[in-house]
PAMIMI-992461 format. One record per residue (C-alpha): residue in three letters; x, y negated, z. Coordinates in pm, whole numbers, padded with zeros to 5 digits, always signed. Each point is the difference from the previous one (the first is absolute). Layout:
<atoms>
ALAXYZ
...
</atoms>
This chain:
<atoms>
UNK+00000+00000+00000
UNK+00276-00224+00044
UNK-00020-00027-00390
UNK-00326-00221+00038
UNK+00151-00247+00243
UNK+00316-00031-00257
UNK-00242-00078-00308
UNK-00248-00204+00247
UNK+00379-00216+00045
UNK+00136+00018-00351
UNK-00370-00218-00053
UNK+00116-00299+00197
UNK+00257-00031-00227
UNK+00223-00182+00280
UNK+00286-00265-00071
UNK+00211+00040+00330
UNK+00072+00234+00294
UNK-00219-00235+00185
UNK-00293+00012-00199
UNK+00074+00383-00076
UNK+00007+00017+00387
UNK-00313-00136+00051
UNK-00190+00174-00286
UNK+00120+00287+00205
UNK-00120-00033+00324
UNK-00384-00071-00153
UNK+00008+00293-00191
UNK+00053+00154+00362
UNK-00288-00214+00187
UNK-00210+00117-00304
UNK+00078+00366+00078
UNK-00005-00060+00350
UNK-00396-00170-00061
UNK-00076+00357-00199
UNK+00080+00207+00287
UNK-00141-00211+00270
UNK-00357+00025-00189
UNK+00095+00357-00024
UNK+00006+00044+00346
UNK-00363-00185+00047
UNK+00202-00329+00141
UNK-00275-00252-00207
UNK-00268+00171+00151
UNK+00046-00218+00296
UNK+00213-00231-00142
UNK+00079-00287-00246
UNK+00298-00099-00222
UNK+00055-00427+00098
UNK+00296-00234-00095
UNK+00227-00118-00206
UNK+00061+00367-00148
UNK-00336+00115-00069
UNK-00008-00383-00221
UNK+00324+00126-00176
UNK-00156+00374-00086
UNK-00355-00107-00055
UNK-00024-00350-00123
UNK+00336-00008-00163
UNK+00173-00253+00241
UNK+00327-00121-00180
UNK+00202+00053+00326
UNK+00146+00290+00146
UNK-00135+00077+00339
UNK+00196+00198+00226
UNK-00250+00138+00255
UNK-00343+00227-00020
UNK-00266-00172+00205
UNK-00297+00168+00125
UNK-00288-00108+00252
UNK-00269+00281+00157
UNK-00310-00038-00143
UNK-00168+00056+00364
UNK+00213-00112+00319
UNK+00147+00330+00164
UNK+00262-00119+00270
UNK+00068+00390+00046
UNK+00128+00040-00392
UNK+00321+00191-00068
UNK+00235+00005-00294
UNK+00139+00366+00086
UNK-00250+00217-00203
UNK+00003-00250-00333
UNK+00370-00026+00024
UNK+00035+00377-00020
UNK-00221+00031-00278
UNK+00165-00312-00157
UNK+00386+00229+00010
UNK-00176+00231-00178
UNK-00128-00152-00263
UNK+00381-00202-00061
UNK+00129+00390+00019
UNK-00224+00062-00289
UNK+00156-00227-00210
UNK+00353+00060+00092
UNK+00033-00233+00229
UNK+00173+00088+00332
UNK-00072-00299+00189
UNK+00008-00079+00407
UNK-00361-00147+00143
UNK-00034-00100+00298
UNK-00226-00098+00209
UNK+00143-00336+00170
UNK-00325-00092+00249
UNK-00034-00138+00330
UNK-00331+00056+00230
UNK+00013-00409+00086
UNK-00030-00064-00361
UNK-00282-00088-00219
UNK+00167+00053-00319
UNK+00122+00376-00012
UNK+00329+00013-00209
UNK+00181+00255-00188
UNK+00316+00019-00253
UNK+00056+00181-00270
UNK+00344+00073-00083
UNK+00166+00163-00351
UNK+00289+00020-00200
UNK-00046+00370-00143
UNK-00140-00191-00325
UNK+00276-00240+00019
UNK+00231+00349-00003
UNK-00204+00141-00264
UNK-00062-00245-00274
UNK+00383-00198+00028
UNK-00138-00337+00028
UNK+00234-00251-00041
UNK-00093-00243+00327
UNK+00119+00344+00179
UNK+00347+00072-00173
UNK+00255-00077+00284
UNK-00269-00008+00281
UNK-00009+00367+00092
UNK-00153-00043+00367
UNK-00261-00273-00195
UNK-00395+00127+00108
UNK-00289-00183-00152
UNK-00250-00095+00306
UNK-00383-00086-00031
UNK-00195-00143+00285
UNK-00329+00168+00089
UNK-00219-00233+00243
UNK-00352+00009+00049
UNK-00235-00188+00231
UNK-00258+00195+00272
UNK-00149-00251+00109
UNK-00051-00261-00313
UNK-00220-00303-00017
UNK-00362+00069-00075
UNK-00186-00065-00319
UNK+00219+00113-00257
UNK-00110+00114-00331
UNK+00116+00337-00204
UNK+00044+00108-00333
UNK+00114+00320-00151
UNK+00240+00009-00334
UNK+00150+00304-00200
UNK+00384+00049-00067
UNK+00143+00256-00216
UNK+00384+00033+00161
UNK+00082+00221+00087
UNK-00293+00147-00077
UNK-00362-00069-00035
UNK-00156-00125+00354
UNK-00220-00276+00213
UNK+00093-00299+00247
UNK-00204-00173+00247
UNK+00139-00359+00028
UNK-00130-00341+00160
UNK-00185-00207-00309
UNK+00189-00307-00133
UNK-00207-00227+00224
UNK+00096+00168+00323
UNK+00368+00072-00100
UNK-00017-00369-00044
UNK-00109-00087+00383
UNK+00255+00225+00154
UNK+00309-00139-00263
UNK-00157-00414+00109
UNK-00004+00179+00386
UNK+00417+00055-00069
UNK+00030-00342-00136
UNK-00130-00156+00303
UNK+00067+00218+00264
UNK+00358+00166-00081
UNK+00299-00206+00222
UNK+00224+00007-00310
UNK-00028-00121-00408
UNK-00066+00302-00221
UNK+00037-00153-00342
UNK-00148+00304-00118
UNK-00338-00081+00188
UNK-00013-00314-00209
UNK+00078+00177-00303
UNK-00287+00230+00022
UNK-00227-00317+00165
UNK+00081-00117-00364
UNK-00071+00309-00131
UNK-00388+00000+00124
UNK-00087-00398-00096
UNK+00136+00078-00335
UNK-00213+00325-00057
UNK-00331-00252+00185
UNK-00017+00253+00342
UNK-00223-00168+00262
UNK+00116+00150+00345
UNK-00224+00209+00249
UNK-00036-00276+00237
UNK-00164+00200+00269
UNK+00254+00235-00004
UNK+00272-00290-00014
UNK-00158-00112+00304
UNK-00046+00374+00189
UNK+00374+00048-00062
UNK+00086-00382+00116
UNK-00239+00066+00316
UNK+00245+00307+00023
UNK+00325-00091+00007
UNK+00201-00364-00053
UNK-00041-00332+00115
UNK-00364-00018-00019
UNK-00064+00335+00227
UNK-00146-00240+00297
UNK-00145-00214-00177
UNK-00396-00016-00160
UNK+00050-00125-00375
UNK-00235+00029-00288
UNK+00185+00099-00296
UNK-00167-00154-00318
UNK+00139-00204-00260
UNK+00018-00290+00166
UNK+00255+00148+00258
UNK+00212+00191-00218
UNK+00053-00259-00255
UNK+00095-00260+00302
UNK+00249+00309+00151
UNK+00168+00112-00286
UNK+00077-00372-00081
UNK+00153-00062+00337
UNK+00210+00362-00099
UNK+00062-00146-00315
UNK+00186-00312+00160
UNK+00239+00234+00254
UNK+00145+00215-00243
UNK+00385+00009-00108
UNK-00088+00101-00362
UNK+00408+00065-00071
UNK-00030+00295+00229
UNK-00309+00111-00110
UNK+00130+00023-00384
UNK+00323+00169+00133
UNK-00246+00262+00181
UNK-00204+00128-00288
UNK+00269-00048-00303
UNK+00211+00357+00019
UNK-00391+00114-00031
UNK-00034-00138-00363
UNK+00121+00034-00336
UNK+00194-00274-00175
UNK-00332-00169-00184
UNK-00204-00022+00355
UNK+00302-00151+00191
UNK-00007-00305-00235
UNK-00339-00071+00136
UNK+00183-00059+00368
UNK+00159-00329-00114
UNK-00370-00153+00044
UNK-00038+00092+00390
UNK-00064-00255+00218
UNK-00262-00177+00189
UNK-00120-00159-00293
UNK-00047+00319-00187
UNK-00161+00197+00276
UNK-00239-00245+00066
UNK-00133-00003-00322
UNK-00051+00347+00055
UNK-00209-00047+00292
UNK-00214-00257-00207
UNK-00002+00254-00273
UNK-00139+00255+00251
UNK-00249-00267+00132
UNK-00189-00049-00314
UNK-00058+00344-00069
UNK-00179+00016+00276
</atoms>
């Protein structure tokens, strides 16, 4: 099987190690998203983040991480049975690859790693030559306990083979990436680049599930808000205004090819809040 993953490669015709690195480690989220509905993991769950925009809207980043939220709060979830059946469907496809399972009880988000370099061994990439010890690592994290009022969707992928994905809809995927924006202590630039993302494809935001997951965690926890138009055009303004936009380019640019990184010479205040008006009259 390890065949399919070197023709599913040869298609992303890569330029550099870097992008050839890349390419590889979403071929392995993708095979890694086969055997986790395999193993009846979107029965209860849902794909969310900047990786399920990459695989199933065709994000022009690369997104390291897979991102997944329980459909139903269960504070008593497990990775340990999923992650099994995940090491067996990698095994299936030649891949010898470490997972595990990297969770804490105090934790809300339940993390786990996947690491690999037995297709690295196999195939003789060239970001690998002279890095024998080098593992490709994916994050797994998903949410027990996630903000109510989410909506779902379900989409069809054919790699590695045929099968199904629950994920959040655009709207609600939306919410939880303008929850980040606000609430995160540090700049992403790749938030902003997928904020742009959504005003340029016209996505209104769940705003009651904005506001579950703000009542949930971040500055406005305490405090009784109404989140409506009004109050998120005012607030992302003010976030607007307090961001360095030179670190926030430098964040997201080893995520994009040469053509999108041009675009990064327009961040700025200016720039981002015409995004936010953008956003505004959609509404």
């Amino acid at each position: 099987m390890i065949e399919l993953i070197q023709q599913r490669l040869e298609s992303y015709k890569a330029s550099n190690p870097v992008e050839e690195e890349q390419a590889t480690k979403e071929i392995l989220q993708e095979v890694a998203l086969y055997s986790l509905w395999r193993a009846g993991f979107f029965e209860v769950a849902a794909f969310q983040g900047g990786t399920s925009l990459r695989i199933l809207h065709k994000l022009p980043r690369f997104s390291e991480d897979l991102d997944f939220i329980l459909k139903e709060p269960n504070l008593d979830f497990e990775w340990s049975g999923y992650l099994k059946m995940l090491q067996g469907g990698l095994e299936e496809f030649g891949l010898q690859s470490e997972v595990l399972d990297k969770s804490r009880m105090d934790q809300r988000v339940k993390k786990a790693l996947l690491k690999d370099n037995s297709v690295s061994n196999q195939l003789n990439l060239s970001f690998y030559r002279g890095q024998p010890g080098k593992k490709l690592t994916i994050k797994l994290e998903i949410d027990i306990n996630p903000p109510e009022d989410s909506g779902y969707e379900y989409a069809y992928l054919d790699f590695p083979l045929d099968f199904e994905v629950c994920h959040q809809d655009l709207s609600s995927n939306f919410a939880l990436k303008i929850h980040a924006l606000l609430c995160r202590p540090y700049v992403k630039g790749r938030d902003w680049y997928d904020f742009n993302w959504y005003v340029k494809h016209k996505t209104q935001p769940n705003l009651p599930h904005l506001q579950a997951a703000l009542f949930q965690f971040g500055p406005w926890k305490s405090e009784s808000v109404k989140v409506d138009s009004d109050w998120l055009h005012h607030t992302m303004m003010e976030k607007v205004t307090s961001v360095d936009w030179k670190e926030a380019a430098t964040d997201v640019e080893r995520f994009l090819n040469s053509a999108e990184k041009q675009s990064l010479k327009l961040w700025s205040e200016k720039f981002f809040r015409s995004k936010v008006e953008n956003l505004m009259r959609q509404d």
